[in-house]
C-alpha positions in Angstrom: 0.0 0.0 0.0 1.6 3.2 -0.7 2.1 6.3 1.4 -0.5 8.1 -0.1 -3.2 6.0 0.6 -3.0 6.4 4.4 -2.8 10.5 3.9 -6.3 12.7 4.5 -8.6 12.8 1.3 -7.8 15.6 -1.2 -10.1 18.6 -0.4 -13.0 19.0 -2.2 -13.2 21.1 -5.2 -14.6 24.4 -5.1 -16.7 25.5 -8.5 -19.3 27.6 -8.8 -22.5 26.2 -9.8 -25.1 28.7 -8.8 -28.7 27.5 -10.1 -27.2 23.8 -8.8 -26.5 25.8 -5.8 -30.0 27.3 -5.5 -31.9 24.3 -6.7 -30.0 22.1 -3.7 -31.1 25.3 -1.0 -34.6 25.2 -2.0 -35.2 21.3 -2.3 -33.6 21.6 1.2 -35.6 23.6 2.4 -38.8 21.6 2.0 -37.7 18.5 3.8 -36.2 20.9 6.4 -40.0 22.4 7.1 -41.3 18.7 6.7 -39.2 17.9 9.6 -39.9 20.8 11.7 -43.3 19.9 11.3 -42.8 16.9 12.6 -40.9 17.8 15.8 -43.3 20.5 16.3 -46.0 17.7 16.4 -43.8 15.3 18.8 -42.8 18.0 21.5 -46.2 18.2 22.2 -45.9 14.5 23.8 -42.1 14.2 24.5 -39.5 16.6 26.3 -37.4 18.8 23.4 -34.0 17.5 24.1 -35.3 13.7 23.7 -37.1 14.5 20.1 -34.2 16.8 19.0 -31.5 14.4 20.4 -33.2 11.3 19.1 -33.7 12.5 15.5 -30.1 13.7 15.3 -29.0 10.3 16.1 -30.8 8.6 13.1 -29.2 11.4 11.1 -25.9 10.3 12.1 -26.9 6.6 11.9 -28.0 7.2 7.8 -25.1 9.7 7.6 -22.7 6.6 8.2 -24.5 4.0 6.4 -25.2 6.1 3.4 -21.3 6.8 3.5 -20.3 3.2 4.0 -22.2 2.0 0.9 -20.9 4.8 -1.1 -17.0 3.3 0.0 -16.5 6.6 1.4 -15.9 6.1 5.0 -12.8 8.2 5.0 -13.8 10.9 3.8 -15.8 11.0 7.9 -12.8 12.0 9.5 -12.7 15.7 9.9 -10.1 17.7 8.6 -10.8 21.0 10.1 -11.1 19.5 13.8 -11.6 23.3 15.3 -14.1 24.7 12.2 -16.4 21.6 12.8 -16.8 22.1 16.8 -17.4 25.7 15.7 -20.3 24.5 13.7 -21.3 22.0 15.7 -21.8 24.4 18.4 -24.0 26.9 16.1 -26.1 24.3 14.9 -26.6 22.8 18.1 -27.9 26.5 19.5 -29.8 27.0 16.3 -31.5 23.4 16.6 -32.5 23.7 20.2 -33.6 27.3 20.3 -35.5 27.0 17.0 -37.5 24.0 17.9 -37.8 25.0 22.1 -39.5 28.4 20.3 -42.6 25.7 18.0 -43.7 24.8 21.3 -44.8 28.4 21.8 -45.5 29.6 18.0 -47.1 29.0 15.6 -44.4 27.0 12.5 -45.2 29.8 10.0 -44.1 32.8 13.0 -41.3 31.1 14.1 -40.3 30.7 10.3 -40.4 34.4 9.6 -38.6 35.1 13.1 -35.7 32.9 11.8 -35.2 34.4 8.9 -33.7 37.4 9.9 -30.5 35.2 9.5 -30.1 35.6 5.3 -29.8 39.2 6.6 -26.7 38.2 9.2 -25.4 36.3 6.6 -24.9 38.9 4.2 -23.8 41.4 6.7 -20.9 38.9 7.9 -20.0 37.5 4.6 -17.4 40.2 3.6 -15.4 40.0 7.0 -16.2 36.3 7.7 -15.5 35.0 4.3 -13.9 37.4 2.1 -17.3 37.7 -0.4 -18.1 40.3 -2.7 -21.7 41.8 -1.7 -22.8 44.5 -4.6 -25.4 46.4 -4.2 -28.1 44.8 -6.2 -28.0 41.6 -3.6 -27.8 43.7 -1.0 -31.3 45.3 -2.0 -32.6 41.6 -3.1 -31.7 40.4 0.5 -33.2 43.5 1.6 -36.6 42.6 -0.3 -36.6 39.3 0.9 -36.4 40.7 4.4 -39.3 43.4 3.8 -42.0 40.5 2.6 -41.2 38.5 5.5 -42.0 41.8 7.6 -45.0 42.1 5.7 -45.8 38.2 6.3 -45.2 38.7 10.0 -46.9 41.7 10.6 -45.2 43.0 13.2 -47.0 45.0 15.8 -46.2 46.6 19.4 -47.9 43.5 20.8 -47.7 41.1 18.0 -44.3 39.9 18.6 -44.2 38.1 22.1 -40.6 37.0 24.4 -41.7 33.4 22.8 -40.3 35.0 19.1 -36.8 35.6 20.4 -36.2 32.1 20.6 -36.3 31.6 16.8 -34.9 34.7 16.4 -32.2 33.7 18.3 -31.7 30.4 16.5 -31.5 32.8 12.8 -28.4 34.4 14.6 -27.0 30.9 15.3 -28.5 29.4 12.2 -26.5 32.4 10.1 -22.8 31.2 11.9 -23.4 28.0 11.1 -24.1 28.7 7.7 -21.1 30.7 7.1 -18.9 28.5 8.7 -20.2 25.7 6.1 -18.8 27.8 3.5 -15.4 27.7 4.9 -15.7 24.1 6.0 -16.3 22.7 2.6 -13.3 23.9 1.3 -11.5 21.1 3.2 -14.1 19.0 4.8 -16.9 16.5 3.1 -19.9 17.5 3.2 -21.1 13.9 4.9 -18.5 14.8 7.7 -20.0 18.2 8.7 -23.2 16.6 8.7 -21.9 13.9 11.2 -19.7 16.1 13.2 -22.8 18.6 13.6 -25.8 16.2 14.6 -23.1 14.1 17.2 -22.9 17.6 18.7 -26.8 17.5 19.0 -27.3 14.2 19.8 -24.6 14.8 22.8 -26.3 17.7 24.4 -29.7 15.7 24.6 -28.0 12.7 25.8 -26.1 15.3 28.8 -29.7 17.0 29.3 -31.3 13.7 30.5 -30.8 14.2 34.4 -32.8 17.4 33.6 -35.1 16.2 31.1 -35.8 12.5 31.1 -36.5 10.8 28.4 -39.8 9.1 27.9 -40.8 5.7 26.2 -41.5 6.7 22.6 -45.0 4.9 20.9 -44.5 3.0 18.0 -46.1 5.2 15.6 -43.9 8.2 16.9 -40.9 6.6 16.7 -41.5 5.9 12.9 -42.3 9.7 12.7 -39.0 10.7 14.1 -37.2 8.1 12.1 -38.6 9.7 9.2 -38.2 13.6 10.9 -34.6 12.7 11.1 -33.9 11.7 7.2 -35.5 14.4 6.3 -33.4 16.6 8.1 -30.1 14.9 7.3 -31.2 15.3 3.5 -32.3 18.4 4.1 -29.1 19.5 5.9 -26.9 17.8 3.6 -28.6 19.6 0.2 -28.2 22.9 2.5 -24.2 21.7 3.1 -24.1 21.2 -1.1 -25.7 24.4 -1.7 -22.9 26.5 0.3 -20.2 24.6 -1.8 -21.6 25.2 -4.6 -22.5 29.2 -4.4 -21.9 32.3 -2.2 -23.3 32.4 1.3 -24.4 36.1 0.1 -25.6 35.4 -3.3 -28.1 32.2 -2.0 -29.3 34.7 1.1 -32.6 35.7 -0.3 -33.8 32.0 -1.5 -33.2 30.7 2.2 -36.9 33.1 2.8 -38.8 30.4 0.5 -39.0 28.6 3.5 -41.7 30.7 4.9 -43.8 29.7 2.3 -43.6 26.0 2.9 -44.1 26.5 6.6 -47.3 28.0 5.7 -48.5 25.7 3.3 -48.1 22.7 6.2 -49.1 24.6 9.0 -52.2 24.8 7.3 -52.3 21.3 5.6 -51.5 20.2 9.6 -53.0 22.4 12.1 -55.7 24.2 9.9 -53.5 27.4 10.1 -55.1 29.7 7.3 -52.5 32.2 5.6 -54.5 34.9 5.0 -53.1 38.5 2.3 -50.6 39.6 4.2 -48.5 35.9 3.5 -49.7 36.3 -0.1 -48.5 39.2 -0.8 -45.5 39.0 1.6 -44.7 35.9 -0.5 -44.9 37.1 -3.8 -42.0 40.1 -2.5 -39.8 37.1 -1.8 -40.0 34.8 -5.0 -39.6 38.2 -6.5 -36.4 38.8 -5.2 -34.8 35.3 -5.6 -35.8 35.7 -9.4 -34.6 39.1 -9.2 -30.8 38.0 -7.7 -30.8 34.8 -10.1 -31.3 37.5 -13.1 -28.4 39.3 -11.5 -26.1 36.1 -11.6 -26.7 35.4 -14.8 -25.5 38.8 -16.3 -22.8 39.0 -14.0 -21.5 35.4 -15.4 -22.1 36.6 -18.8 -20.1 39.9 -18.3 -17.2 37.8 -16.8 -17.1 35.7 -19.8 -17.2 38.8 -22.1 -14.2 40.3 -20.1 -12.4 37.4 -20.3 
């Protein structure tokens, strides 16, 4: 066997795909609701760090088997041992505080609370990562942020304590995010999915003598076994997306989210969206057409230069 074999995988390659990019964000994004809706429906019955602890473990249990078909267990080792613990403790914040805050809201209002984080994201992508933000994504992110304000309609007394907790997971959920961008420079994408959900599976695990766990029912247990491969896909597609296109530049398609929060929390709990998430919707698929318009001529200006 020669030396080379036992040395770490060769980083992965960095191009810039940006509709791939966008098209892995938004699929994401679906089975990421799907799943949300699922633990919002099981904390009802179980304590928050057993459902959020339980489905990250079958993440990391299809995360590894998934791998091992694929002959790719090596590429699980981390490279970046320090930027995965740094993830792993954004995610694990984001996780817990975004899912603690459905027990008190509705899934569409904590959905428009946590996406304030596109709007971190840009903000800390030129210092964090070195990104170019011009100003026409700057005023697509900005857009994006207005019709989820128009969605949420916030009011003096509209917005109770109960929305800072998804708020609070956006700020989270926008470090994590930009540290995937670095991360995938030198780490697989399966790896940062691992590393992440061990780190989320370890704090429910050290939150037992607090909040014990309780026998899960049959039928449950299938629902978090299928809560937790949607979120690994989900996560995974998000982890793909990053690799593939600027944090800043995917910013405003992270607020389609909203929209798919309210179609199920109507399809589930009879949750009726009325104008104001029509029309606040319309702003935002507006300005993800908008800033993929924007791509496209700045790719076709770069080719003319060259």
């Amino acid at each position: 066997m020669s030396a080379s074999s036992n040395a770490n995988p060769a980083p992965p390659q960095r191009t810039r795909r940006p509709l791939a990019g966008i098209l892995c964000l938004l699929t994401g994004f679906i089975f990421l609701v799907l799943s949300d809706a699922s633990a919002k429906w099981l904390i009802v019955k179980y304590p928050i760090t057993e459902v959020v602890g339980v489905r990250a473990g079958f993440v990391v249990l299809v995360v590894v088997i998934l791998t091992a078909l694929r002959g790719r267990l090596r590429f699980l080792k981390p490279v970046d041992v320090k930027g995965q613990l740094q993830r792993g403790v954004f995610a694990a914040f984001s996780g817990y505080l975004f899912i603690t805050g459905l027990a008190y809201v509705a899934l569409v209002d904590a959905a428009a609370a946590a996406y304030m984080g596109p709007i971190i994201m840009t903000a800390l992508a030129p210092k964090m990562l070195g990104e170019h933000v011009g100003i026409h994504r700057w005023l697509a992110v900005v857009a994006g942020f207005a019709g989820m304000l128009i969605m949420l309609r916030p009011t003096p007394t509209g917005i109770s304590w109960a929305m800072l907790l998804p708020a609070s997971a956006a700020v989270f959920g926008a470090l994590r995010d930009l540290k995937t961008r670095s991360l995938s420079a030198t780490d697989d994408s399966a790896s940062i999915l691992m590393i992440s959900n061990l780190m989320l599976f370890a704090v429910g695990i050290f939150a037992m003598p607090w909040f014990s766990w309780l026998p899960i029912a049959p039928m449950d247990f299938g629902l978090l076994i299928i809560s937790g491969i949607l979120i690994g896909f989900a996560h995974f597609l998000h982890i793909e997306a990053f690799r593939l296109e600027e944090a800043s530049a995917l910013a405003p398609f992270r607020y389609t989210g909203i929209i798919w929060s309210a179609f199920f929390g109507f399809l589930i709990w009879g949750h009726v969206p009325d104008r104001w998430i029509v029309v606040g919707a319309l702003v935002v698929i507006g300005s993800g057409l908008y800033i993929v318009w924007r791509e496209r001529q700045r790719m076709r200006a770069s080719k003319t230069s060259d």
